[in-house]
TIPA-416630 format. One record per residue (C-alpha): residue in three letters; x, y, z. Coordinates in nm, 4 decimals. Last residue first. Layout:
N
code:ALA x:X y:Y z:Z
...
This chain:
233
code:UNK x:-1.7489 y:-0.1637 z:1.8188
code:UNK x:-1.4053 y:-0.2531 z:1.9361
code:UNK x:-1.3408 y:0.0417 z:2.1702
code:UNK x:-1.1198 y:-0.1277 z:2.4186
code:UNK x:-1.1955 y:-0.0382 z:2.8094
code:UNK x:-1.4357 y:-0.3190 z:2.8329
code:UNK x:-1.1500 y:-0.5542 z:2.7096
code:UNK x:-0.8900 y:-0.4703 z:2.9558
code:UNK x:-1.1307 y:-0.6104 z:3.2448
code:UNK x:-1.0318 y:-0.9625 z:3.0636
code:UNK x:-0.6488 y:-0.8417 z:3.0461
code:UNK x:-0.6431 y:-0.7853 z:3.4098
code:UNK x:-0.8830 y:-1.1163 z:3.5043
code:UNK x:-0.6265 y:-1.3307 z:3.3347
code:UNK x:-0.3013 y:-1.1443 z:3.4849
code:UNK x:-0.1526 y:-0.8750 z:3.4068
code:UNK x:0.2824 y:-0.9061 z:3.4767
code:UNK x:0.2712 y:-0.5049 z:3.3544
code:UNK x:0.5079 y:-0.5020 z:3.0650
code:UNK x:0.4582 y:-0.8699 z:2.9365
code:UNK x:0.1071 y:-0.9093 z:3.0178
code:UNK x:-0.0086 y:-0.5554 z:2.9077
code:UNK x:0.1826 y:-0.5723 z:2.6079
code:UNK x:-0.0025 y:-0.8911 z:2.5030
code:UNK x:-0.3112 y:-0.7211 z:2.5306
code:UNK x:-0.1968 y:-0.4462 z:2.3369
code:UNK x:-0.1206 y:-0.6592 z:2.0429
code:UNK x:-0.4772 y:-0.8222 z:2.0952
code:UNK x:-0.6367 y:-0.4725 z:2.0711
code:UNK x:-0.3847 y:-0.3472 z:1.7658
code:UNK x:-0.5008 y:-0.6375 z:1.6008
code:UNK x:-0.9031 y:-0.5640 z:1.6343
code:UNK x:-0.8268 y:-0.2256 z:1.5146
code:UNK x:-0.6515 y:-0.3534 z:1.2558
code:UNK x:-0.9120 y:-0.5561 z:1.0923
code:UNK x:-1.0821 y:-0.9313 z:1.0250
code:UNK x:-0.7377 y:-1.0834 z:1.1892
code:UNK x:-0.3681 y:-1.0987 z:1.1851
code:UNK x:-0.1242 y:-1.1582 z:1.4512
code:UNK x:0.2511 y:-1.2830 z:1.4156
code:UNK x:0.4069 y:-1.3238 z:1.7561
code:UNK x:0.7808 y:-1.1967 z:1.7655
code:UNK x:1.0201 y:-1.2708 z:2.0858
code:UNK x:1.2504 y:-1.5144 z:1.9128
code:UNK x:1.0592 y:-1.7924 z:2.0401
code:UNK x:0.8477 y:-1.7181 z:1.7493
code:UNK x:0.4291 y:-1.7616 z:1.7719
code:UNK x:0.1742 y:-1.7665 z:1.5289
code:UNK x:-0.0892 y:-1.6065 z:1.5704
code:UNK x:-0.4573 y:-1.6379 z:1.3482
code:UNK x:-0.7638 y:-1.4591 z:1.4665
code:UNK x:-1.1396 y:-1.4590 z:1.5533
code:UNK x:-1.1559 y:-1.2670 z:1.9393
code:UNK x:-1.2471 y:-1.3023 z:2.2653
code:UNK x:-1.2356 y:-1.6852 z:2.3518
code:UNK x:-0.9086 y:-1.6964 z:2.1138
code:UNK x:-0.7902 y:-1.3851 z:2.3582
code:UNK x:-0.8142 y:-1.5687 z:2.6360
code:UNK x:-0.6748 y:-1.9235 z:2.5392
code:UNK x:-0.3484 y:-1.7494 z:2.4174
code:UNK x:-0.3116 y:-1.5676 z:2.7367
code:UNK x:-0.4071 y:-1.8166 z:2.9759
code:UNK x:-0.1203 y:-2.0645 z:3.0103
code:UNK x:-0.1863 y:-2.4199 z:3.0161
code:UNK x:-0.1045 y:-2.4671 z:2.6020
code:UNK x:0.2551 y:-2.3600 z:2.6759
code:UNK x:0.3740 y:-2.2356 z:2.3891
code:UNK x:0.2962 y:-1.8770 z:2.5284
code:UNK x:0.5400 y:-1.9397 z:2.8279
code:UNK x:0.8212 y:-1.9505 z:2.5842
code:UNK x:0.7370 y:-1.6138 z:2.4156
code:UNK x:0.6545 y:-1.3995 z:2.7630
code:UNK x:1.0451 y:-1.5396 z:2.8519
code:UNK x:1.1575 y:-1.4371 z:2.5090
code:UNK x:1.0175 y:-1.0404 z:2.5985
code:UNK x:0.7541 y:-0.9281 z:2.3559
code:UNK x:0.7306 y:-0.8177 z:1.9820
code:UNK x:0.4149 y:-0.7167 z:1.7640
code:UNK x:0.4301 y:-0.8140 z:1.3571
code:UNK x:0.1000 y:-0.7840 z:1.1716
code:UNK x:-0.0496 y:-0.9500 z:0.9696
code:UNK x:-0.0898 y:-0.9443 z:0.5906
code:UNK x:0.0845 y:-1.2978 z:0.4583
code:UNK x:0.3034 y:-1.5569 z:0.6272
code:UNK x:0.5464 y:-1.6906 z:0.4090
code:UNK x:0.6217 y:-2.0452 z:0.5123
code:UNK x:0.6090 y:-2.2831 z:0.8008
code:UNK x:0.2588 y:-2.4012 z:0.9183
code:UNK x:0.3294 y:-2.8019 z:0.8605
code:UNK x:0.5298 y:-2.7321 z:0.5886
code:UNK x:0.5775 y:-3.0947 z:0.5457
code:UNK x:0.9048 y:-3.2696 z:0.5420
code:UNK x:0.7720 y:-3.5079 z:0.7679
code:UNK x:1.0876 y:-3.5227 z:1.0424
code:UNK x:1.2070 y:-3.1725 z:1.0077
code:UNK x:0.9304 y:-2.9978 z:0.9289
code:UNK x:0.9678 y:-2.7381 z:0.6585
code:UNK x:1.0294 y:-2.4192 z:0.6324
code:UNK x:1.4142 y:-2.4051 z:0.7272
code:UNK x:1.6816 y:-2.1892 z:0.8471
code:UNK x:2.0358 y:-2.1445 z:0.8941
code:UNK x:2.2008 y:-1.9439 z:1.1661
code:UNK x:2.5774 y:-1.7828 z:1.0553
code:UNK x:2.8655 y:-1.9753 z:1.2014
code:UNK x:3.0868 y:-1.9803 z:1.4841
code:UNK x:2.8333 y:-1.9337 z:1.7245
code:UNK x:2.6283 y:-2.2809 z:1.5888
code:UNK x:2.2758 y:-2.3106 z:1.5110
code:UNK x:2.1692 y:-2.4986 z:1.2025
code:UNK x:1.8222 y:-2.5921 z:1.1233
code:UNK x:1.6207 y:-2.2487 z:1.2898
code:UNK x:1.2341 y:-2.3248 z:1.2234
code:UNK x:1.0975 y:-2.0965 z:0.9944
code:UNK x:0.7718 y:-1.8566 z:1.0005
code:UNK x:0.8318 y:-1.5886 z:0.6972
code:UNK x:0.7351 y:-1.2742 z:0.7171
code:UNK x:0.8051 y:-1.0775 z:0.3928
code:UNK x:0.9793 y:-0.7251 z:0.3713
code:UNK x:1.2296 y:-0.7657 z:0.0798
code:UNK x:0.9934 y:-1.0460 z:-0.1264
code:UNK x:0.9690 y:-1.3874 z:-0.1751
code:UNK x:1.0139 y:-1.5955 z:-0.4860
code:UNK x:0.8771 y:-1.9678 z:-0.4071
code:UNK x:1.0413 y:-2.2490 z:-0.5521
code:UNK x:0.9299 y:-2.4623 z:-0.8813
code:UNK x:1.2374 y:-2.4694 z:-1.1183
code:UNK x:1.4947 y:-2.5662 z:-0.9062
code:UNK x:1.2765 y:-2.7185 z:-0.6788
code:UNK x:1.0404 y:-2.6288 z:-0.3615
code:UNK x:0.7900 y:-2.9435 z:-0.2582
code:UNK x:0.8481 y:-2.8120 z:0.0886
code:UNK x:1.0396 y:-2.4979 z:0.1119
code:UNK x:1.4013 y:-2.5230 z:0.2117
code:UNK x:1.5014 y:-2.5137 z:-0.1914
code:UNK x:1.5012 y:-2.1004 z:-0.1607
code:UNK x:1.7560 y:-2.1055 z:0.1199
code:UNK x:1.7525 y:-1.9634 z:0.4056
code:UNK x:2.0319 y:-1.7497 z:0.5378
code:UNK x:1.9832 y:-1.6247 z:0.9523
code:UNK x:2.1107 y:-1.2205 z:0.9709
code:UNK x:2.3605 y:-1.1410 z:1.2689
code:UNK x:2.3123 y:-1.0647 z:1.6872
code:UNK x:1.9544 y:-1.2120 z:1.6879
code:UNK x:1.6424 y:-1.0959 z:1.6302
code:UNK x:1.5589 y:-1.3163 z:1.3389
code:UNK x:1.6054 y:-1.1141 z:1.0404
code:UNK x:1.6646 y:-1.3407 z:0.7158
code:UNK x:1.8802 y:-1.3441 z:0.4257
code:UNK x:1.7758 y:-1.4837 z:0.1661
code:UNK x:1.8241 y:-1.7893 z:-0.0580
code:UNK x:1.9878 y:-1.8619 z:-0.4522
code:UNK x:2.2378 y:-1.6076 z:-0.4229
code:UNK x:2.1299 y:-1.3590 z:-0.1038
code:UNK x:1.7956 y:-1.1486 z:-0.1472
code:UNK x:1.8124 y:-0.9222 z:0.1420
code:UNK x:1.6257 y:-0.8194 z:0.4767
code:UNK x:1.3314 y:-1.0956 z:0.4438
code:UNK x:1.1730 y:-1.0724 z:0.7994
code:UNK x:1.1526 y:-1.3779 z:1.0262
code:UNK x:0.9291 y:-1.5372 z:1.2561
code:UNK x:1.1288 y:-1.8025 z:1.4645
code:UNK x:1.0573 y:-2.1723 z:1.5443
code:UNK x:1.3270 y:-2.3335 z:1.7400
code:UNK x:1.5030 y:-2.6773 z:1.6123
code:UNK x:1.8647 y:-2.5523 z:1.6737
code:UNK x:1.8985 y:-2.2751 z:1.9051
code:UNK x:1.9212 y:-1.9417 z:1.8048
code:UNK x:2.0378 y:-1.6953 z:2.0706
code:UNK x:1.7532 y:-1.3723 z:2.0893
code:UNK x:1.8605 y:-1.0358 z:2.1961
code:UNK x:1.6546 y:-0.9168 z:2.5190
code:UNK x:1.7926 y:-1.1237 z:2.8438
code:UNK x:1.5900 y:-1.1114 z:3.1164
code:UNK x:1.6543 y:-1.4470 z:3.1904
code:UNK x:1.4186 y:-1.8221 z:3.1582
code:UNK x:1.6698 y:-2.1260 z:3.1553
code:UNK x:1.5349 y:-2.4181 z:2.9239
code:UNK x:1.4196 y:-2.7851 z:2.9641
code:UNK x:1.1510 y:-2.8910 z:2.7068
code:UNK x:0.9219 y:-3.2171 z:2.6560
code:UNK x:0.6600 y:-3.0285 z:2.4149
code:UNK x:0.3867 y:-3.1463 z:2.6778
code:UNK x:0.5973 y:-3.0914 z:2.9951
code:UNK x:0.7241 y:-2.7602 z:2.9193
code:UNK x:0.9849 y:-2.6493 z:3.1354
code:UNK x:1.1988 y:-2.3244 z:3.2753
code:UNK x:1.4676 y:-2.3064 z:3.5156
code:UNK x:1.5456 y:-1.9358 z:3.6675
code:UNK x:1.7543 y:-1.7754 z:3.5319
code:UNK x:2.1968 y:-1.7961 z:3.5289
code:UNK x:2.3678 y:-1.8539 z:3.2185
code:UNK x:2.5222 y:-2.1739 z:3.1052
code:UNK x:2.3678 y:-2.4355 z:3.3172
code:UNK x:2.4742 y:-2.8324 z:3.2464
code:UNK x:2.3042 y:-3.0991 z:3.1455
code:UNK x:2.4835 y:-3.4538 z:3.2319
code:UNK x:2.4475 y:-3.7789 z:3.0488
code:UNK x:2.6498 y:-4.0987 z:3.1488
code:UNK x:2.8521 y:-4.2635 z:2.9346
code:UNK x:3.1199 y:-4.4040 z:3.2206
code:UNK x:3.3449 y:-4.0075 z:3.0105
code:UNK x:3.0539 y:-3.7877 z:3.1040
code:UNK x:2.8591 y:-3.6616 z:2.8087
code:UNK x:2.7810 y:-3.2538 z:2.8511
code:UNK x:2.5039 y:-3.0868 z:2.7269
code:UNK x:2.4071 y:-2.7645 z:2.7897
code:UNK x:2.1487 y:-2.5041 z:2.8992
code:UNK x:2.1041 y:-2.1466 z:2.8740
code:UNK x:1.8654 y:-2.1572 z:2.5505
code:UNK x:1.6714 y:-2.4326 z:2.5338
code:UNK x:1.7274 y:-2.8595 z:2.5762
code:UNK x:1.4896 y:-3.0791 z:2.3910
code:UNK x:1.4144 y:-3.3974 z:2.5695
code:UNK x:1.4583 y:-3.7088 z:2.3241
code:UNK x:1.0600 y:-3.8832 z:2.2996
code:UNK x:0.9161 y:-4.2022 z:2.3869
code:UNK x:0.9588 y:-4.1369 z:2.7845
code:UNK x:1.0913 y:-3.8297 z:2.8747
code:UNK x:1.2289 y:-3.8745 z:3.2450
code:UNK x:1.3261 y:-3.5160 z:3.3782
code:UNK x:1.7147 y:-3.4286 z:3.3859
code:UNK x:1.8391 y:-3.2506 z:3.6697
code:UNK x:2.0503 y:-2.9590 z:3.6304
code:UNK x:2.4157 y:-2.9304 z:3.7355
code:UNK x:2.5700 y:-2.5630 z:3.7836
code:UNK x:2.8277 y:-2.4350 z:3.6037
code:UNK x:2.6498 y:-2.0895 z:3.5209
code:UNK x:2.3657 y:-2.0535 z:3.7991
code:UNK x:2.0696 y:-2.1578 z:3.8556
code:UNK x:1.7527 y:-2.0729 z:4.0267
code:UNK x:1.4991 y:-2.3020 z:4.0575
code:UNK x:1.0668 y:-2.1996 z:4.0960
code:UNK x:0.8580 y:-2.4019 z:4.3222
């Protein structure tokens, strides 16, 4: 069953054993002065979780994306910016990465992207009084582990809720269109999915797909029947 909260409001904590929960957008926290630990609603949604990744979050309708420290975003290079870039995340202002935040990146050995690229980066400073910085690296194997430039592709963008559900590796959608279809996604939880496979009318099928489940609440057997109305011959 589904709970509602509201700003103020107290929300339980679930037991994470061996690993820190990770608290999402809407939700804060607030130490208690005996020591105790106390999350607290900021917005009012409905309260969203992911077991697996250990995640506690309030699901809204809102549409502009709030970075939150830790999140993976897709990104588009808007401006070259000293020795980083500045970076389009869907938010209210630009996110700066810097050119060194690439693994194995140096002074004289760091990637040179252009206006225009997608990058996948996880958000490493989140604060409202200061512009978003990012990351494309892991933050405890200082790997790229995925994060980069992602080239070719193709950009498509649903709600945030849709985003956070996709993450989920019990919800159909992903699993669907894998069965379906040879492509790569990668997925922002600022409400952009990076898709690219053998050729755009195959894209422009699983971008529609999507569309249909964020737009029109399809289901598994909806976006299945969806298929034999797709010309992909």
């Amino acid at each position: 069953m589904s709970t509602f909260v509201l700003p103020g409001d107290p929300v339980p904590i679930p037991p994470t054993p061996g690993k820190p929960l990770k608290l999402g957008p809407g939700l804060l926290h607030v130490p208690n002065d005996d020591g105790s630990d106390v999350v607290i609603a900021t917005k009012a949604g409905v309260l969203g979780t992911n077991k697996k990744r250990k995640e506690l979050w309030v699901e809204s309708n809102a549409t502009r994306y709030v970075p939150a420290p830790q999140e993976s975003v897709v990104g588009i290079i808007t401006n070259r910016s000293g020795e980083g870039y500045r970076v389009d995340i869907a938010g209210a202002h630009t996110a700066y990465l810097d050119s060194l935040s690439f693994e194995g990146a140096s002074k004289r050995n760091k990637p040179n992207l252009k206006v225009g690229a997608i990058v996948y980066a996880r958000v490493s400073l989140a604060h409202k009084d200061m512009e978003p910085e990012l990351e494309c690296f892991d933050a405890n194997t200082r790997k790229a582990d995925g994060f980069g430039e992602l080239k070719g592709g193709f950009i498509t963008q649903c709600s945030l809720r849709l985003c956070r559900r996709l993450f989920d590796p019990s919800y159909f959608l992903i699993p669907t269109l894998g069965a379906k279809f040879q492509m790569e996604i990668v997925l922002g939880l600022n409400g952009r999915i990076w898709i690219k496979s053998a050729d755009p009318k195959t894209t422009v099928a699983i971008a529609r797909c999507i569309d249909a489940v964020d737009t029109l609440s399809y289901g598994k057997e909806e976006v299945e029947s969806l298929f034999n109305t797709m010309d992909l011959a």
